[in-house]
VOTOR-981858 format. One record per residue (C-alpha): x, y, z. Coordinates in steps of 0.05 Angstrom, whole numbers. Layout:
N
KEKOL     c1     c2     c3
KEKOL      X      Y      Z
...
! end
This chain:
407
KEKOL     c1     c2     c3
KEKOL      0      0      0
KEKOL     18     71    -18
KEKOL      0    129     14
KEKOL     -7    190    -25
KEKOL    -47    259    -40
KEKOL   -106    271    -78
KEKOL    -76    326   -120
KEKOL    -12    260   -146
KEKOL    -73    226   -174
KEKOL    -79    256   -245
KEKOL      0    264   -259
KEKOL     46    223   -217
KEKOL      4    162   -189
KEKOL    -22    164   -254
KEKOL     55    153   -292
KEKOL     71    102   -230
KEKOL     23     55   -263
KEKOL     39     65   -336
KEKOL    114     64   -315
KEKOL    104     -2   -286
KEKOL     68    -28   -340
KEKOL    117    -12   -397
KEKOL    176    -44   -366
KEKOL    143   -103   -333
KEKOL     87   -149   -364
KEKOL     80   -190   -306
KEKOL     23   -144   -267
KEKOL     40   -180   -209
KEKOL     95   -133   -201
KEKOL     50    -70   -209
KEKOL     23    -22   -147
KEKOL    -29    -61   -116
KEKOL    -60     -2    -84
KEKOL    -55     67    -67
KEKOL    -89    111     -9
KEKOL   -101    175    -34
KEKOL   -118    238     17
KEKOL   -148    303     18
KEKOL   -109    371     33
KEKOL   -110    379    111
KEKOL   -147    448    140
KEKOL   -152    483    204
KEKOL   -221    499    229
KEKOL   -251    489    153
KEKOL   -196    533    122
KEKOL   -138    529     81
KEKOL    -73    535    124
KEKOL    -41    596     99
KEKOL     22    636    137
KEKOL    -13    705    113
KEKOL    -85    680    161
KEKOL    -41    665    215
KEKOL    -79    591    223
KEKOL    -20    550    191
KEKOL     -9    493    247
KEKOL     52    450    240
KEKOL     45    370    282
KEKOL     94    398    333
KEKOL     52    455    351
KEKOL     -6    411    354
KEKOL     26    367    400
KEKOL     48    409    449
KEKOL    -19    448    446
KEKOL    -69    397    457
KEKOL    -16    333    460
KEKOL     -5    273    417
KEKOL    -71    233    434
KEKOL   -120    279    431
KEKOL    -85    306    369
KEKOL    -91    235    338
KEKOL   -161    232    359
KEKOL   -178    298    320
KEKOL   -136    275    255
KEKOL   -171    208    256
KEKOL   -241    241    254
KEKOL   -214    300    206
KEKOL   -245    253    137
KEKOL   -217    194    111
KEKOL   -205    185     29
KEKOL   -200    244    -22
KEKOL   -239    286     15
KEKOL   -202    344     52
KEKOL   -192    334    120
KEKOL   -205    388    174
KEKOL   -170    391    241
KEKOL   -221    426    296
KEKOL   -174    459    350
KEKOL   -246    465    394
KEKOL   -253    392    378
KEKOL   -176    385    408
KEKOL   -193    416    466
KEKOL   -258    386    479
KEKOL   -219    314    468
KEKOL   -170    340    517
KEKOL   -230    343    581
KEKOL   -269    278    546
KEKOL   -204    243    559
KEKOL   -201    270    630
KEKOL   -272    253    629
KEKOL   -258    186    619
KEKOL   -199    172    659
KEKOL   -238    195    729
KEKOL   -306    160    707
KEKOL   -267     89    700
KEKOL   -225    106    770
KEKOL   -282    120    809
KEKOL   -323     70    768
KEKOL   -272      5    784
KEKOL   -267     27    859
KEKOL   -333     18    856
KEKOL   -341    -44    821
KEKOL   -335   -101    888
KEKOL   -404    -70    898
KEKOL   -430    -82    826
KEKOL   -469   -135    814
KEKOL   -439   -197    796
KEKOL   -480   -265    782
KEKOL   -554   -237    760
KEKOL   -561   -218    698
KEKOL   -627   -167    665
KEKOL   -647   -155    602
KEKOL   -616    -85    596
KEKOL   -551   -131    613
KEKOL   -561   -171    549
KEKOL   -584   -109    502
KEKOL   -517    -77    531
KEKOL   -464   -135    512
KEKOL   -501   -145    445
KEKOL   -485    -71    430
KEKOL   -420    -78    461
KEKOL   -403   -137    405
KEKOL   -437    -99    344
KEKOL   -395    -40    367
KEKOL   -327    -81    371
KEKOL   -345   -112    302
KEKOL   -358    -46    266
KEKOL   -291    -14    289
KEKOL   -255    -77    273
KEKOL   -286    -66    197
KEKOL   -270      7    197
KEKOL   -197     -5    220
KEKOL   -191    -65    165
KEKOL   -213    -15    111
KEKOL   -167     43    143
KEKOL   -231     83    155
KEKOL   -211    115    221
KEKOL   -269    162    228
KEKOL   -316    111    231
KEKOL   -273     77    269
KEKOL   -265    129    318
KEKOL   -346    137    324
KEKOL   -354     63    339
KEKOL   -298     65    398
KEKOL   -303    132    420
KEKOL   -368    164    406
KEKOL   -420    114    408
KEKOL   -387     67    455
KEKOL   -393    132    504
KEKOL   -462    138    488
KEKOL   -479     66    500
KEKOL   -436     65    571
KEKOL   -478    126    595
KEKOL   -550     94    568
KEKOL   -530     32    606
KEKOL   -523     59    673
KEKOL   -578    110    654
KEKOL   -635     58    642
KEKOL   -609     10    695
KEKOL   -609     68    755
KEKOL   -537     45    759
KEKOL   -550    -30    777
KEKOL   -497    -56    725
KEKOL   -461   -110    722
KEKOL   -390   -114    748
KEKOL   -369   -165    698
KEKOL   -390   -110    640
KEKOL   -363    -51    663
KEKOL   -302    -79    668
KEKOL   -308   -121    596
KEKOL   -337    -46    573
KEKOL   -266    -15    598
KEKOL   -222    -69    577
KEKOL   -243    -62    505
KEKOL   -241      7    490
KEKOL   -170     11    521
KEKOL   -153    -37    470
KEKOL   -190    -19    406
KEKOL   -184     59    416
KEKOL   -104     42    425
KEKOL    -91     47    351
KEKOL   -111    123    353
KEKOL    -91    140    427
KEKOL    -36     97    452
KEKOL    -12    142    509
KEKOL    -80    143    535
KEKOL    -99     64    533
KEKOL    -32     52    565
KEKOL    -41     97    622
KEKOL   -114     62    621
KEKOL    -88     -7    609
KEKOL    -38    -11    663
KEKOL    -44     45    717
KEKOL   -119     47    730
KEKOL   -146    -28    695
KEKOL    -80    -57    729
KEKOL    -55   -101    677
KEKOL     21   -126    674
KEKOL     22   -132    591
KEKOL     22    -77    540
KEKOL    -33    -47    512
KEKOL     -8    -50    440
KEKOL     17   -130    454
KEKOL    -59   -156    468
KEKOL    -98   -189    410
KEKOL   -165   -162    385
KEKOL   -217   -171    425
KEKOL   -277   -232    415
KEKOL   -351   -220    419
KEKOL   -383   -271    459
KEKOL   -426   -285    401
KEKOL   -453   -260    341
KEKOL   -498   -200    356
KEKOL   -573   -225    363
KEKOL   -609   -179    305
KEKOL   -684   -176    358
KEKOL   -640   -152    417
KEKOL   -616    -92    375
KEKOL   -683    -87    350
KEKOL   -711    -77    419
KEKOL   -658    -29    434
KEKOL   -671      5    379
KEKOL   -747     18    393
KEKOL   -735     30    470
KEKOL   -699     88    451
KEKOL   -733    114    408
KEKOL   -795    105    452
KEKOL   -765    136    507
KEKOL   -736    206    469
KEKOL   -822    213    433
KEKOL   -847    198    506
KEKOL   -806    245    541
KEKOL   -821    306    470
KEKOL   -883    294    494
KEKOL   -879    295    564
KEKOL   -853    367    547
KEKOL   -904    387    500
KEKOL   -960    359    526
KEKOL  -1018    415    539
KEKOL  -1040    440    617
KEKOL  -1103    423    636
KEKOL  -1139    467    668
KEKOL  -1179    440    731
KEKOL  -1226    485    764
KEKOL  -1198    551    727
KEKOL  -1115    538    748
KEKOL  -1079    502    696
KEKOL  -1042    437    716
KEKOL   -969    431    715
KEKOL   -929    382    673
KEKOL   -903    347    743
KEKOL   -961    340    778
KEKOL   -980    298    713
KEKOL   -959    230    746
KEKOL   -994    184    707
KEKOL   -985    152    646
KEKOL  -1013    106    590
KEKOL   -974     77    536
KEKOL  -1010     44    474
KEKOL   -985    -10    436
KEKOL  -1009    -31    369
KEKOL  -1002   -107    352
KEKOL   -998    -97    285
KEKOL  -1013    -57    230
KEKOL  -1082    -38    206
KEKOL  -1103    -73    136
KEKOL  -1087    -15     85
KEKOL  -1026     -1    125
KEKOL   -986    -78    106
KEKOL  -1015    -70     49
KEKOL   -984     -1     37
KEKOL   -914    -42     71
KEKOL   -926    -93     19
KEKOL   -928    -45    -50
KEKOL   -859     -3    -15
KEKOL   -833    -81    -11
KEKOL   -838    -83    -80
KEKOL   -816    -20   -104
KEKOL   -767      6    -62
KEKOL   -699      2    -91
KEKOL   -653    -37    -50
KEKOL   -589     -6    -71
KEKOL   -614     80    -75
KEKOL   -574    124   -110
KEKOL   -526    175    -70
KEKOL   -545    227   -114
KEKOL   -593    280    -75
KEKOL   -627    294   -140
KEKOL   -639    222   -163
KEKOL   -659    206    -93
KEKOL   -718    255    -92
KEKOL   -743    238   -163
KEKOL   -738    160   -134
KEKOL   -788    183    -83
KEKOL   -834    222   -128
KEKOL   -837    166   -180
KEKOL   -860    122   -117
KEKOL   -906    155    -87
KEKOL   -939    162   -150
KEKOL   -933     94   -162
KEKOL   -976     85    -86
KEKOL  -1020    141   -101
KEKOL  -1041    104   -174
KEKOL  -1034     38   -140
KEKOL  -1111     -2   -135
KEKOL  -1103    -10    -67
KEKOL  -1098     72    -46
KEKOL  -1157     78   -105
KEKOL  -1209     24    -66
KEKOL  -1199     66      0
KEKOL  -1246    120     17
KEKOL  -1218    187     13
KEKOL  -1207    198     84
KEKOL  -1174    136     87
KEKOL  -1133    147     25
KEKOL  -1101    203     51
KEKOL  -1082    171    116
KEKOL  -1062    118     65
KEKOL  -1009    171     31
KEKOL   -982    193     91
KEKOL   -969    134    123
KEKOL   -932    108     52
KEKOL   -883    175     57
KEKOL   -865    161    133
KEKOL   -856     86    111
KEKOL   -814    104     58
KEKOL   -768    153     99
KEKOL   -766     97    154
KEKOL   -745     53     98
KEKOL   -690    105     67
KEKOL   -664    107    142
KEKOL   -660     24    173
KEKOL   -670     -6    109
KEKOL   -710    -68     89
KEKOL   -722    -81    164
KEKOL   -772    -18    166
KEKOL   -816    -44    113
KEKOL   -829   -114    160
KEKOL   -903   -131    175
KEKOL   -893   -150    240
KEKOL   -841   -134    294
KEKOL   -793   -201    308
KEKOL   -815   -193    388
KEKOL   -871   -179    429
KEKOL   -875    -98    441
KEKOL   -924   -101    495
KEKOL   -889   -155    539
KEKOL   -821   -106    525
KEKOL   -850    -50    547
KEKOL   -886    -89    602
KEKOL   -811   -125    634
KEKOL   -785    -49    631
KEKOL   -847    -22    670
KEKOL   -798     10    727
KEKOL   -745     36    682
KEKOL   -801     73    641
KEKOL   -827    101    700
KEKOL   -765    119    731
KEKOL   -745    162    660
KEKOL   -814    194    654
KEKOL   -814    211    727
KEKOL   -879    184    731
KEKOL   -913    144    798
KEKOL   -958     98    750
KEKOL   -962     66    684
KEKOL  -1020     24    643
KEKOL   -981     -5    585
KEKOL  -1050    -18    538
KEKOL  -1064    -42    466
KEKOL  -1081     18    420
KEKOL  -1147    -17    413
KEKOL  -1166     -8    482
KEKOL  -1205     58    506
KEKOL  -1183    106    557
KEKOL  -1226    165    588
KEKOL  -1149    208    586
KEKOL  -1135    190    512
KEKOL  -1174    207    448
KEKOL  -1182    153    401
KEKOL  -1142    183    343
KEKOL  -1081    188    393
KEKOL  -1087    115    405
KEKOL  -1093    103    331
KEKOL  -1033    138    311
KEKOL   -997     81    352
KEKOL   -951     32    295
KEKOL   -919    -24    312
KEKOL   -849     -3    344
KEKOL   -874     66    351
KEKOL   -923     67    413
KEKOL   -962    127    430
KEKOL   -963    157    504
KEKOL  -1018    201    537
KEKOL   -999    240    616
KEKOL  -1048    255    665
KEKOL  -1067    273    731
KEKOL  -1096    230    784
KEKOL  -1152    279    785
! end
């Protein structure tokens, strides 16, 4: 592999290959690859001696030092495009490392009081994220893209530490925390050595080297319904709590009720989709395209052409026009779904039972929503707090919640 810059492409990369190729006919003997970059910028603009912004590695080292440095340049833009170098990301790196580094010392004297032998079901969503995680930075470091890498191992894997003891009220597991620590020390090494070391052998208290330890193993391959329940508890939890937020007062005996003393809740589940609706799913089965184009363009006359193609379609034409409009609607939000998860969105049924879900995670839906009780209902069921066209906006994986008072 050669390493080279973007602007090498049209004159000398170009004469490496034909160079190669006139003197030796074997092609085994040619460049097998090269890895071509972008120009480097500082906060989005060209480095220039005359704008005062031109940054040499030294400078940047001393600055904001060598890791969090590396951490910036590996989230900069990987490939031809140009990569930019934030100095508020560098700093910001600077107190998440520091962040970081007093979380997992108070966290491991903490951890003989963890949990050990139990394990919950916010246990196994959290290792199956864990193992997606450590698979899609091992990809991204394979294919040398360290930004994505970096996201996996730095950005989400913060994310998914801070949901965990989040959801869980801080009951975690002591055998996770520590796996959670362990592996990030080791796959974030690549990009901040200095850091996992210190990580790896003064706080973790290991004898070896960071750098000298193998790639860590997921204890199996990720299970495809526990991400999908992850997946739809969060997003469940961020609509309940927009509309815990947005939710009007109601006004009892002429003073207006606050959003707290709203204690009560009702979620409503729908088992499955109403009849138009799969067969809505069924047509988008059909015509959405499974590879779409990148092009922003293309992709909007993709959606135009089938909408139309939904809108013309017998099934949208034998629906009454009230219906067929609901009909339309639901297609675009299908079809955005679709353009977001994929294939998975356009699924007739969920691959687990919502209401039981949401039923096991009662108490930690209570405890985020701040509320004392909870009915978890089917959207079918009537409610004297919820109107019926709240409970039938409710779609499988997308319940719908009403708040009230005990009054």
């Amino acid at each position: 592999l050669r390493c080279s810059g973007k602007d090498l492409i049209q004159n000398h990369l170009t004469m490496c290959l034909f160079n190669h190729a006139a003197i030796w006919e074997d092609s085994s003997q040619w460049p097998r690859s090269f890895y071509c970059n972008g120009h480097v910028l500082v906060d989005s603009e060209k480095m220039s001696k005359s704008k005062g912004n031109f940054l040499t590695l030294e400078e940047a080292i001393n600055s904001y030092s060598a890791d969090a440095t590396r951490i910036v340049c590996a989230d900069s833009g990987d490939g031809l495009q140009d990569a930019n170098f934030s100095r508020q990301m560098a700093a910001n790196t600077i107190l998440r490392l520091t962040a970081l580094l007093d979380w997992a010392e108070e966290t491991l004297s903490k951890l003989p009081k963890m949990r050990r032998d139990s394990r919950t079901f916010l246990d196994d969503i959290f290792e199956n994220e864990l193992d997606s995680l450590i698979l899609r930075a091992h990809n991204a470091y394979s294919r040398m893209l360290f930004a994505d890498a970096l996201k996996a191992v730095w950005f989400d894997l913060d994310v998914l530490r801070s949901q965990y003891f989040i959801l869980t009220g801080g009951d975690v597991n002591q055998h996770l925390v520590r796996r959670l620590l362990e592996n990030q020390a080791v796959i974030l090494s690549p990009i901040a050595p200095h850091f996992c070391e210190h990580l790896w052998g003064e706080v973790l208290g290991k004898e070896t080297l960071v750098v000298q330890e193998k790639w860590p193993t997921v204890s199996q391959v990720p299970d495809t319904i526990l991400k999908r329940q992850y997946e739809v508890l969060q997003a469940s939890l961020r609509s309940f709590r927009l509309e815990r937020t947005k939710a009007p007062k109601k006004k009892t005996k002429g003073k207006a009720v606050a959003e707290n003393e709203k204690n009560h809740a009702a979620i409503f589940v729908a088992g499955s989709y109403r009849p138009y609706q799969q067969e809505i799913l069924r047509l988008l089965q059909v015509l959405h395209p499974q590879n779409g184009s990148d092009d922003l363009e293309e992709k909007k006359q993709q959606e135009k052409d089938i909408m139309r193609q939904i809108k013309e379609s017998e099934v949208v034409k034998a629906l009454p026009k009230h219906h067929a409009k609901q009909a339309m609607a639901f297609a675009s939000f299908a079809l955005k779904e679709a353009q977001e998860r994929g294939d998975e969105a356009l699924e007739l049924t969920l691959p687990f039972d919502e209401t039981r879900m949401m039923k096991h995670l009662e108490e930690v839906i209570k405890q985020q929503l701040s509320v004392v009780d909870l009915e978890i209902l089917d959207s079918s069921q009537e409610h004297p707090h919820c109107p019926a066209s709240k409970r039938e906006a409710a779609l499988p994986g997308k319940p719908q919640i009403v708040f009230f008072s005990d009054e």
